[in-house]
DODRENTOR-95983 format. One record per residue: x, y, z of N, C-alpha, C in turn. Coordinates in pm, whole numbers, padded with zeros to 5 digits, always signed. Example, Ala and Ser with C-alpha at 12.3 -4.5 7.8 and 13.67 -1.06 7.14 Angstrom:
<atoms>
+01319-00569+00780+01230-00450+00780+01320-00330+00780+01285-00225+00708+01367-00106+00714+01290+00003+00787
</atoms>
This chain:
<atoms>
+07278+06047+00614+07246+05907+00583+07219+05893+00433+07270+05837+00374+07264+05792+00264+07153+05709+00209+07080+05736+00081+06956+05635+00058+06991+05519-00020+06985+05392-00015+06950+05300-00080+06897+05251-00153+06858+05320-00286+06738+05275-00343+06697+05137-00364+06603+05036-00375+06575+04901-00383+06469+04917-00396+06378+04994-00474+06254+04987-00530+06268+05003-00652+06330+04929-00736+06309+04944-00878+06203+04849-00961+06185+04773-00884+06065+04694-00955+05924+04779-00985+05952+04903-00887+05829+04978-00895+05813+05121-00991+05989+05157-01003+06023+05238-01135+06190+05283-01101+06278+05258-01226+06423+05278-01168+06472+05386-01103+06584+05365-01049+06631+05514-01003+06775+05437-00951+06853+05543-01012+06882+05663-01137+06849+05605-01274+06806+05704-01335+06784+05664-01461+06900+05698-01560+06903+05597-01674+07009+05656-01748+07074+05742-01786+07232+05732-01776+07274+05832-01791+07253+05931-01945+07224+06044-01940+07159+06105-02065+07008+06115-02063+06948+06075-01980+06757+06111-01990+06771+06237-01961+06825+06272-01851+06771+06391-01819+06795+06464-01935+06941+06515-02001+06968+06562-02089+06904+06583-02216+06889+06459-02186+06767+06460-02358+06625+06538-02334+06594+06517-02234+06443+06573-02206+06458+06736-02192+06559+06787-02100+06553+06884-02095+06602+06986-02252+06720+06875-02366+06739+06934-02447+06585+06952-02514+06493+06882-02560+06368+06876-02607+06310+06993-02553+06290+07045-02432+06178+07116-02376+06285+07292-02336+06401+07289-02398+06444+07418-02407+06487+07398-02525+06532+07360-02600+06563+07412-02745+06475+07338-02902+06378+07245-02875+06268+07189-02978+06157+07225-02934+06056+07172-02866+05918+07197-02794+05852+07147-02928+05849+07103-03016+05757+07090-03079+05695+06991-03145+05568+06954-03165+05509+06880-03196+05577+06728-03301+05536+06633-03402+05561+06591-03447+05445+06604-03562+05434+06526-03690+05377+06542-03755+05256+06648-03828+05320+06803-03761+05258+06921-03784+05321+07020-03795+05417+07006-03824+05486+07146-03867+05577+07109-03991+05644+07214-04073+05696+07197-04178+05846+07302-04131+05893+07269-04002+06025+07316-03952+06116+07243-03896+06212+07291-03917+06346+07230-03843+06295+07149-03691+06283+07214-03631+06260+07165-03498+06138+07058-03475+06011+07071-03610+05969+06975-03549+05998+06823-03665+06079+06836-03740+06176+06756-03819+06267+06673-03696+06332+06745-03643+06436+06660-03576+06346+06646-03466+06205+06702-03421+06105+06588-03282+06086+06441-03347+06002+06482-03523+06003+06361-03566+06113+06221-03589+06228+06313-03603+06337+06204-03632+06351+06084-03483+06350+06199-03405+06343+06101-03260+06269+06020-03176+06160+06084-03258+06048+05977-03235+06051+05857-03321+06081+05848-03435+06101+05726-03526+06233+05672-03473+06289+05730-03479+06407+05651-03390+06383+05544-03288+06335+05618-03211+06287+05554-03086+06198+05453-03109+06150+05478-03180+06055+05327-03215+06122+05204-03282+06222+05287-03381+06374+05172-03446+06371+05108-03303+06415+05195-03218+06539+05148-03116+06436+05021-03046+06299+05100-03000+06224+04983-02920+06175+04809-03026+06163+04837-03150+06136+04713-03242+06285+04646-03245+06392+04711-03260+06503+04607-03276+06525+04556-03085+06471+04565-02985+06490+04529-02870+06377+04423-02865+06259+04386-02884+06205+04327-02934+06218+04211-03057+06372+04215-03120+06316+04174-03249+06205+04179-03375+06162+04265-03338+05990+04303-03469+06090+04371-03550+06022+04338-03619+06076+04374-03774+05988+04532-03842+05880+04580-03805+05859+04691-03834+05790+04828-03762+05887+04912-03718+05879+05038-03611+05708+05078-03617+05680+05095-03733+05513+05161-03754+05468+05098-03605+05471+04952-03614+05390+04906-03506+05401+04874-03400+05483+04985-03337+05560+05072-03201+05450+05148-03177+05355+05147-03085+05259+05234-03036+05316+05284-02925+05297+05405-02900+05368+05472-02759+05244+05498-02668+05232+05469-02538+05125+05539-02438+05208+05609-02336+05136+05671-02260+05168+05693-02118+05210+05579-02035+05176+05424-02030+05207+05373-01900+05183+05251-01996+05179+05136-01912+05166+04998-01974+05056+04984-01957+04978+05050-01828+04850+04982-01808+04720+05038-01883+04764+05156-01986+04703+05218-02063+04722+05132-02167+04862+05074-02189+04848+04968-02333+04763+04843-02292+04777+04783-02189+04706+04682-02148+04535+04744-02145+04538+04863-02092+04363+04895-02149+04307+04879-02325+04415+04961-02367+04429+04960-02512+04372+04814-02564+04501+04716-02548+04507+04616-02599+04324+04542-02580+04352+04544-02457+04189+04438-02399+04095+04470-02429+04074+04647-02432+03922+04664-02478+03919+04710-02632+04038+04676-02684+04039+04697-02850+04037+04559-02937+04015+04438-02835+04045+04305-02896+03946+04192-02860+03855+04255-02696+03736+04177-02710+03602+04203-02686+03532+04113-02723+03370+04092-02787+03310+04025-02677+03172+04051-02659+03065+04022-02600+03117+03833-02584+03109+03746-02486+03131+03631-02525+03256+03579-02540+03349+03700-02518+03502+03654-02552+03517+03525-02391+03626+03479-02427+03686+03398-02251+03801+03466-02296+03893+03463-02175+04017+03520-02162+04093+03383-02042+04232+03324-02096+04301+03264-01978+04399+03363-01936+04429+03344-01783+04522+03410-01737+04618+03344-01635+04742+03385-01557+04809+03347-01494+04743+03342-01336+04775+03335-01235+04734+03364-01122+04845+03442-01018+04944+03468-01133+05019+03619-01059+05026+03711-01131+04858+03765-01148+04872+03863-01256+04913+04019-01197+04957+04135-01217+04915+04252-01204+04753+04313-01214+04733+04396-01142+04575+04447-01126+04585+04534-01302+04713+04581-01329+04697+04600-01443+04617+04506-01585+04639+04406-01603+04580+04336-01633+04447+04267-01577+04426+04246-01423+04315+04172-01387+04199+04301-01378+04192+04400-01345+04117+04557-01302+04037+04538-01449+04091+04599-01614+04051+04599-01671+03958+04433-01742+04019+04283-01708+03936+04214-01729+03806+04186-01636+03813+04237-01527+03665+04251-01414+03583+04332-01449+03667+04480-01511+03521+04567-01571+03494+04545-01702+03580+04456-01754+03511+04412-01917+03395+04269-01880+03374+04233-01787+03301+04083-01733+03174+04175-01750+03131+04295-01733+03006+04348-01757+02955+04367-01912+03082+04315-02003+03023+04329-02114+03028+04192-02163+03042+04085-02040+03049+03963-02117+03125+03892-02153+03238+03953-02073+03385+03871-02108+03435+03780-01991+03445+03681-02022+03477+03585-01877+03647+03579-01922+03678+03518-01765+03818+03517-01765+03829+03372-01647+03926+03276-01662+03975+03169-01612+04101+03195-01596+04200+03153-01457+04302+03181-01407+04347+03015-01411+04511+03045-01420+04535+02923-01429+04661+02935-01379+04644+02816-01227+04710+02834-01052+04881+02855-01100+04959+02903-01070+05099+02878-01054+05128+02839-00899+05246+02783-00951+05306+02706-00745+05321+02835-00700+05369+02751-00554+05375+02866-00449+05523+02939-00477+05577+02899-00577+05716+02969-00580+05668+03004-00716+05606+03070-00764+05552+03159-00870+05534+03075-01000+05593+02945-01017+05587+02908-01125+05503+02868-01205+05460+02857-01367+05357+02802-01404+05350+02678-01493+05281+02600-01513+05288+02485-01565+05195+02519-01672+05293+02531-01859+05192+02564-01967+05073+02449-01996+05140+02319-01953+05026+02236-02030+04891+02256-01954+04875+02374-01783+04767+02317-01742+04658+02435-01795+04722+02511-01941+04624+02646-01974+04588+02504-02100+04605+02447-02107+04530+02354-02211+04380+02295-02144+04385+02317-02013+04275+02264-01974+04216+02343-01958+04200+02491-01944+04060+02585-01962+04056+02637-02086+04101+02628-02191+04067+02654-02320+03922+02585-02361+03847+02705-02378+03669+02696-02442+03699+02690-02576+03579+02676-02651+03592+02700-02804+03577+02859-02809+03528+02948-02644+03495+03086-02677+03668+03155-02609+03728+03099-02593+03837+03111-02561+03902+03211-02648+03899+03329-02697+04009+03463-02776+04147+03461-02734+04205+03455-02647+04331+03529-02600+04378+03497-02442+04536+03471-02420+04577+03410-02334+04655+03584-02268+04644+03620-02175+04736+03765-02113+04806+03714-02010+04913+03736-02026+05034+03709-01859+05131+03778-01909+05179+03793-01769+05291+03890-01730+05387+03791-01767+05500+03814-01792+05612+03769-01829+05703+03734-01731+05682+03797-01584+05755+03764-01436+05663+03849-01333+05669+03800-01206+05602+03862-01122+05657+03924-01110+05585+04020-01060+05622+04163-00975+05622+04144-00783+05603+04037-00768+05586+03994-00645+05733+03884-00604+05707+03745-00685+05806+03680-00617+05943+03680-00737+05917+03786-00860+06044+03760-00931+06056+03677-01046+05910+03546-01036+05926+03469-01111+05924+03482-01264+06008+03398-01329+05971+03414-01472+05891+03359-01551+05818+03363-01604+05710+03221-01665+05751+03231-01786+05732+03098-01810+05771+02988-01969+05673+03020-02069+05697+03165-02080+05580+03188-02207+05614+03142-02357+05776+03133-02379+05751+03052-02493+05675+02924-02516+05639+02825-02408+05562+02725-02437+05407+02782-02448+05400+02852-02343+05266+02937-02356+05222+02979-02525+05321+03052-02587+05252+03120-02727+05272+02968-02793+05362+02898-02803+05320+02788-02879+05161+02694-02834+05102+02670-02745+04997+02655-02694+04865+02734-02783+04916+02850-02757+04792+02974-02811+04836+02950-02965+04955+02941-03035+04955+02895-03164+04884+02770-03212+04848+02658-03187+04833+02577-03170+04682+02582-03205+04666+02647-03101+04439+02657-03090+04398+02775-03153+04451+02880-03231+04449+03003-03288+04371+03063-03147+04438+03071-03085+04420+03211-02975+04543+03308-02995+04477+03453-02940+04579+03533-02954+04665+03533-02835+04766+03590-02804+04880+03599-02701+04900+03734-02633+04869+03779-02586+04946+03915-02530+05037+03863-02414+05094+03953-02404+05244+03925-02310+05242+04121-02233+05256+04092-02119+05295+04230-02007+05412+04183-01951+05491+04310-02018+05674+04247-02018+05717+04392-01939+05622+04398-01839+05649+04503-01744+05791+04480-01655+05836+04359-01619+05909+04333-01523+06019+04264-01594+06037+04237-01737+06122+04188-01787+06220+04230-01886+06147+04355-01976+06198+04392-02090+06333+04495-02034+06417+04506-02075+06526+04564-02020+06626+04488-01925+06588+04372-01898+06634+04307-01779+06667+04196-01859+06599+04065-01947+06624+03964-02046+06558+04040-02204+06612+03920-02287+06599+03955-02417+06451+03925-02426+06346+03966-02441+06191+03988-02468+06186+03931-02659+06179+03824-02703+06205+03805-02812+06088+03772-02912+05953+03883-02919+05847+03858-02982+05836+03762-03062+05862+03742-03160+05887+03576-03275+05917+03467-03188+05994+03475-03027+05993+03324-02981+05908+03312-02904+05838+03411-02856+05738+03431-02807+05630+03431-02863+05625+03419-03014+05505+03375-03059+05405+03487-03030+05430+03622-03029+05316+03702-02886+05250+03756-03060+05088+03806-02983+05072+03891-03095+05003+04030-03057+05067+04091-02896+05095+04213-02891+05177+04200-02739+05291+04264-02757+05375+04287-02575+05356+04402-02557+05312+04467-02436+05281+04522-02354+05452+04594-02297+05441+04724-02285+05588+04764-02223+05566+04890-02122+05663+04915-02050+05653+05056-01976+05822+05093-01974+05840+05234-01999+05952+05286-02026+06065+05296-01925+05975+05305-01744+05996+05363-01680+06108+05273-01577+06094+05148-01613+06131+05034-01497+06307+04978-01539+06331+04869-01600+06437+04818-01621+06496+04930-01757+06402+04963-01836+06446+05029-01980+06521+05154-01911+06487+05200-01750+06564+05351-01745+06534+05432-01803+06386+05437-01867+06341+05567-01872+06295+05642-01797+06190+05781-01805+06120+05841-01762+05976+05798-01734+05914+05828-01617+05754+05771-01607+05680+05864-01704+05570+05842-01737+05499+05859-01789+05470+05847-02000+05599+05716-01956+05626+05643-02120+05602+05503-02096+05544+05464-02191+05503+05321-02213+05465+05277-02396+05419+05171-02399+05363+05131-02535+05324+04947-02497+05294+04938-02671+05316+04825-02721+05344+04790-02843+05373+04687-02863+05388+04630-03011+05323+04503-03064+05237+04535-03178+05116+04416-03188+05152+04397-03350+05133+04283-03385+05116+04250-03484+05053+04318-03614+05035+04301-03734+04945+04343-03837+04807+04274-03834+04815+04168-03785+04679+04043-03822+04566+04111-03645+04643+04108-03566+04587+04183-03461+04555+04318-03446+04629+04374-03521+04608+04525-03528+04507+04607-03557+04443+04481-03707+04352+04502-03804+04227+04434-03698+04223+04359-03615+04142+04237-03541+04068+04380-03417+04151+04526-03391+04113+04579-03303+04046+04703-03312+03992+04722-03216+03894+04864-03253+03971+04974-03180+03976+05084-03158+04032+05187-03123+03959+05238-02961+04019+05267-02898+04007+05294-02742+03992+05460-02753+04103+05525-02794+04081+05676-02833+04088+05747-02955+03997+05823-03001+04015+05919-03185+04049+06019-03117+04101+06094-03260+04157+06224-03236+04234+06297-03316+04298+06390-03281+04413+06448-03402+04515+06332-03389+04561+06347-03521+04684+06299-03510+04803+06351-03621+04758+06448-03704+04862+06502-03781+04850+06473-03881+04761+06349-03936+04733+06275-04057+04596+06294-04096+04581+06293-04284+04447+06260-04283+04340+06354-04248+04430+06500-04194+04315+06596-04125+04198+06623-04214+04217+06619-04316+04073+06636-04398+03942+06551-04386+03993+06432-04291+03893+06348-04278+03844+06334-04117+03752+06302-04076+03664+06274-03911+03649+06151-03894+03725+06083-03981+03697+05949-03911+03883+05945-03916+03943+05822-03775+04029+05788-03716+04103+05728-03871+04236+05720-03888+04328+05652-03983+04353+05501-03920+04319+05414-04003+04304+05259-03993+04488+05216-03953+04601+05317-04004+04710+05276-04068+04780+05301-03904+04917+05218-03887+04997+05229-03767+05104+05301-03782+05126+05425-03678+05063+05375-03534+05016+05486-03524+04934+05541-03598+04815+05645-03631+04725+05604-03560+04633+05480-03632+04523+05471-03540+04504+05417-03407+04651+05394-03308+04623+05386-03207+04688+05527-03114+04705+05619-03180+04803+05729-03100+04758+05877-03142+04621+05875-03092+04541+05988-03102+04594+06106-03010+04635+06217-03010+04623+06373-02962+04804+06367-02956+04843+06408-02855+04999+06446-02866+05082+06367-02798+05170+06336-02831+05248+06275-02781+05343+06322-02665+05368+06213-02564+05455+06287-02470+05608+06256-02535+05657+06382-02618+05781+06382-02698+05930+06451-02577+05875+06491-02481+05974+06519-02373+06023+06333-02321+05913+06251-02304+05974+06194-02237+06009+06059-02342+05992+06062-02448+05980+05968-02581+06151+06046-02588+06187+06142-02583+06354+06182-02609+06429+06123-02470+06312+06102-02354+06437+06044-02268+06470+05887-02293+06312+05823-02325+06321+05721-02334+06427+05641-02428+06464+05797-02549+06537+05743-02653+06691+05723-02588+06723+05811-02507+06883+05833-02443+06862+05692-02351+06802+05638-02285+06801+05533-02200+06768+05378-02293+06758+05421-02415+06765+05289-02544+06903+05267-02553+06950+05371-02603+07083+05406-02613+07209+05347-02512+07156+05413-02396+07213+05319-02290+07234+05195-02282+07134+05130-02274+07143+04953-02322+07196+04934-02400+07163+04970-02499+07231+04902-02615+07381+04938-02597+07435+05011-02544+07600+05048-02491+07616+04945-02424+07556+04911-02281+07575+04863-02181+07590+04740-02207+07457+04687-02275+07411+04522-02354+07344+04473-02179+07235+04383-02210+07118+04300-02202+07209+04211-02093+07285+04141-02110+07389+04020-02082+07436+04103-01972+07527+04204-02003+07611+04285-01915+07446+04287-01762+07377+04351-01784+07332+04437-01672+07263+04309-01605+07238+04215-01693+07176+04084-01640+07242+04013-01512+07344+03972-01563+07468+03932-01487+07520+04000-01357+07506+04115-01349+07552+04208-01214+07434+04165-01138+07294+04216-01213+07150+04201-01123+07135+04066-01032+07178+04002-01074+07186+03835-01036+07263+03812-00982+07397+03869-00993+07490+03860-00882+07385+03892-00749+07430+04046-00743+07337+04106-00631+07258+04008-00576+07126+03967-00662+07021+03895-00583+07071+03750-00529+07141+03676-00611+07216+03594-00552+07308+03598-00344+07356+03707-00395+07421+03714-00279+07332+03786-00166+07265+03887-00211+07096+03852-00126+07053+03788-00087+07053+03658-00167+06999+03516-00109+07016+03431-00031+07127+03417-00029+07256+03382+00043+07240+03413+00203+07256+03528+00182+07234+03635+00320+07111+03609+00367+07039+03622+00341+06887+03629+00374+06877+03483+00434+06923+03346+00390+06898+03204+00438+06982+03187+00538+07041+03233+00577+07133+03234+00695+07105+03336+00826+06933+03389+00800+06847+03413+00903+06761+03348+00941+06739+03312+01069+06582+03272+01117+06436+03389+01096+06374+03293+01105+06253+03399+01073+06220+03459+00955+06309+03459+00827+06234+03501+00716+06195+03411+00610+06123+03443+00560+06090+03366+00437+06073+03416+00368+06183+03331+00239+06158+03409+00079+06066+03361-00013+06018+03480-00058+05865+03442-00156+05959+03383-00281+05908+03275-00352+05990+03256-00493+06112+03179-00457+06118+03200-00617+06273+03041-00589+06348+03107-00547+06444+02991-00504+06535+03067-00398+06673+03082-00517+06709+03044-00580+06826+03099-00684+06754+03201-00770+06892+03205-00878+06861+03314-00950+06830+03258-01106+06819+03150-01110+06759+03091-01247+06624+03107-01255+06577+03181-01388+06418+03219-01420+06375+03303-01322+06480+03405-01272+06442+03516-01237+06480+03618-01269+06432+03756-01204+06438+03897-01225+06502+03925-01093+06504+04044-01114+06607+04152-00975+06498+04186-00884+06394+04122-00858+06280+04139-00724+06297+03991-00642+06322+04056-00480+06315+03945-00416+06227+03989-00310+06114+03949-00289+06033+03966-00176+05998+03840-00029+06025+03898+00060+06031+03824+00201+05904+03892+00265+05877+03737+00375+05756+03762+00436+05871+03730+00584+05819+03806+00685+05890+03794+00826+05735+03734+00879+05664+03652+00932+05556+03614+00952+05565+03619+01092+05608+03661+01169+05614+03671+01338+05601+03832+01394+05670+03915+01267+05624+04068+01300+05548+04121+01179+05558+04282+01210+05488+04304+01068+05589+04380+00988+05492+04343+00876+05645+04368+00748+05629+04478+00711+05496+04569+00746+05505+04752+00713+05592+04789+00769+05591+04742+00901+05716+04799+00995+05828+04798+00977+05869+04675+00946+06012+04644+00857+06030+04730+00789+05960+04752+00682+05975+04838+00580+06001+04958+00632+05939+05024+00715+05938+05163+00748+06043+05196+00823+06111+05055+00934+06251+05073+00975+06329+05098+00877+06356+05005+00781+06454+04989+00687+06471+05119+00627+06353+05210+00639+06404+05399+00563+06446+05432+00690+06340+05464+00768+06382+05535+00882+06504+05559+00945+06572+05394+00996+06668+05433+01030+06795+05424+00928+06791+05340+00815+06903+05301+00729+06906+05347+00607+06814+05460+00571+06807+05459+00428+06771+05386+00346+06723+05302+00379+06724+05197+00198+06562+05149+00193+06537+05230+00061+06387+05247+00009+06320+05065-00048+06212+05057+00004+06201+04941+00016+06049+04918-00061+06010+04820-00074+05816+04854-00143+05744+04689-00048+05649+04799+00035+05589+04669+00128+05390+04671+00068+05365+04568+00109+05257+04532+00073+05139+04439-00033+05124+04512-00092+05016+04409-00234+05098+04399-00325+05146+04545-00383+05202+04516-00484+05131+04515-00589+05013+04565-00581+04871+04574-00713+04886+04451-00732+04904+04330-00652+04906+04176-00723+04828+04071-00604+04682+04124-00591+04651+04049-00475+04671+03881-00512+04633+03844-00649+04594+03720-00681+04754+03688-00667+04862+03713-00700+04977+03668-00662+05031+03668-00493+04942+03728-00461+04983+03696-00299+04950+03588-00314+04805+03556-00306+04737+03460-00256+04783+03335-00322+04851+03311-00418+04883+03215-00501+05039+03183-00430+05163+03294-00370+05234+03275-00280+05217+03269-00164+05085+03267-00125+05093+03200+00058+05098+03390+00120+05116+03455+00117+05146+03600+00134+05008+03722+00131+04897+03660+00124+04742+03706+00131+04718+03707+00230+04665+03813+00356+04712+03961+00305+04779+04021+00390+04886+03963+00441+05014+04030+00495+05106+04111+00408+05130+04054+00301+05185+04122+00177+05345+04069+00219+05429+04176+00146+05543+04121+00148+05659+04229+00182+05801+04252+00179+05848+04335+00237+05948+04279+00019+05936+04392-00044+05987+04358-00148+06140+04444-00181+06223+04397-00197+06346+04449-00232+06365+04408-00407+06402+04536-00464+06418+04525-00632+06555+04594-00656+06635+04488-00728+06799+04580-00755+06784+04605-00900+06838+04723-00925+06871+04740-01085+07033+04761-01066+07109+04723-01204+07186+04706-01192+07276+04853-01152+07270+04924-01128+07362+05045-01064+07333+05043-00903+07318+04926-00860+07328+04902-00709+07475+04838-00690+07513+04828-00589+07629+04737-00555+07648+04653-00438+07747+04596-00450+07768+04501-00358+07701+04572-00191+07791+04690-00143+07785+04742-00065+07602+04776+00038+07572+04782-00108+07400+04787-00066+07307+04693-00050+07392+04543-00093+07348+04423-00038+07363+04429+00087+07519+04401+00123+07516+04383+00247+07496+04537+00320+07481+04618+00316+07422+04707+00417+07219+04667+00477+07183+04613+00338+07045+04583+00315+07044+04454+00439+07143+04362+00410+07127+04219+00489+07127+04302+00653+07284+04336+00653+07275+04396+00786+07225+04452+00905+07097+04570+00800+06988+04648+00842+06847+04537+00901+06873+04446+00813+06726+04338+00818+06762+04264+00995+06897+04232+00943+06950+04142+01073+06925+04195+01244+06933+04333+01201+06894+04448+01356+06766+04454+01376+06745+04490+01295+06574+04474+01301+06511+04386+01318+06527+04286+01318+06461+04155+01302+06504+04076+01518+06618+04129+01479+06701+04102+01654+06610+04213+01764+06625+04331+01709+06577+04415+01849+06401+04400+01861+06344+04332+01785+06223+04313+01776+06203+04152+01867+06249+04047+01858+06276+03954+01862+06272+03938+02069
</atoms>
């Protein structure tokens, strides 16, 4: 039996062609550090690491690599970002389909005094910018949303959003977890003044790569989350002020910063447009399929305008773990049921706390795995029935 993959919203698979290659070239013939040696090998780690930061600022549009911070995960940049940017007294607005990535760290910053206001999106994920004009305090710092759910797909209108936060001098962060690799993420129209990324999802990298990219005026606005070595400056014990030094304390993961670089590469071969267009096919004709059953319901709009390659269904008459667990069991095709680390987006889609039965295409799916996917749902849904 053959597997299906359709969990890519949760991290791709297969990953670009060339990650593996690159990683494994790194960890049998370089191994070595960056900014500490005075050899060949760790010359060409460094080259690829600056590279890679070229590659991630021109995908972005930013105009300067320095302020390419690399982490482990997004939700380490989203720690980064939040507890390096607010103060006793801060307010924070947010979406109401946030990731726990984002909401986790603003609940344990509320002990130091940081309030946070959510602001409702419809039941088909969408958000309306003018209604973050109405919880703006004068203690109001900074607006954080995801850029699309991870639940119903949706995309939100954050360019009106950063013009908003331009407007009242609040800052912007953007978690472009579910988008970057998938649409053009265009920091300057976005007005953002730090996006949030993870390597692992649409970009076709390797897990355990992530970053962000923040501004100069914000950069300087933040305090540091971790000190440490960093290759620079060793004569001194206090942290280097300069980017992306002072946010990228001890070593870098340069195994998977070389895959991430071969899966830049990729895109930019492939192009943004190209992989867009297939993904949307797919979900399109997903859609299609799926409304021409009784009994399900799709979370999110039902086309493919202002969306991503996640479509999640609620079957509300059985249960949808089960679904899910049919859909491997007997058919192969890997599926992601439940929260979704997004309780407040359930509850904001009607889907609290049944959860959802979520299907995610990246574009190296095909036709064939639509309809095997529809097919599989259609049996299941009948012999239960």
């Amino acid at each position: 039996m053959r597997q299906i993959y359709l969990d890519n919203g949760a991290t791709s698979f297969p990953k670009a062609p060339g990650v593996v290659d690159a990683m494994t070239h790194f960890l049998a013939n370089v191994g070595s550090n960056t900014g500490r040696g005075i050899y060949e090998s760790s010359f060409e780690a460094e080259h690829i690491v600056y590279e890679t930061r070229e590659l991630i600022a021109e995908l972005f549009h930013f105009p300067t690599p320095s302020h390419v911070i690399f982490t482990k995960n997004i939700t380490e940049s989203i720690n980064v970002i939040l507890k390096g940017i607010l103060r006793a007294g801060d307010h924070v607005i947010v979406s109401s389909v946030e990731h726990n990535a984002v909401m986790r760290p603003l609940h344990a910053l509320a002990s130091k005094g940081i309030t946070f206001s959510k602001v409702k999106c419809s039941t088909e994920g969408v958000l309306n910018p003018e209604d973050i004009r109405q919880e703006i305090k004068k203690e109001t710092r900074a607006v954080v949303m995801t850029h699309a759910s991870n639940v119903s797909g949706t995309i939100l209108d954050l360019e009106s959003v950063g013009q908003i936060c331009r407007d009242n001098g609040i800052f912007f962060i953007v978690d472009a977890a579910q988008t970057v690799g998938f649409v053009d993420v265009d920091f300057q129209k976005l007005q953002a003044d730090a996006i949030a990324f993870t390597g692992h999802k649409s970009l076709l990298g390797p897990q355990g790569m992530g970053g962000f990219i923040v501004s100069e005026a914000f950069a300087k606005s933040m305090t540091t989350f971790i000190e440490g070595g960093t290759g620079s400056l060793s004569d001194r014990e206090t942290q280097p002020e300069y980017l992306p030094d002072k946010f990228e304390a001890g070593t870098l993961n340069i195994p998977g910063i070389y895959g991430l670089h071969a899966a830049l590469q990729y895109l930019n071969q492939t192009g943004l447009e190209n992989i867009q267009k297939k993904e949307l096919h797919l979900v399109t004709q997903f859609i299609l399929g799926l409304q021409e059953m009784e009994g399900i319901r799709i979370i999110g709009k039902k086309g493919s305008k202002e969306r991503t390659g996640v479509v999640s269904i609620d079957v509300p008459e059985f249960d949808n773990a089960s679904i899910s667990y049919q859909l491997y069991a007997k058919y192969g095709i890997a599926t992601r049921c439940g929260m979704h680390c997004a309780p407040s987006a359930h509850e904001t889609l009607g889907t609290f706390p049944q959860g959802t039965v979520r299907f995610s295409f990246s574009h190296f799916n095909e036709m064939n795995d639509v309809t095997d996917a529809l097919k599989a749902l259609k049996e299941i849904i009948s012999e239960q029935q």
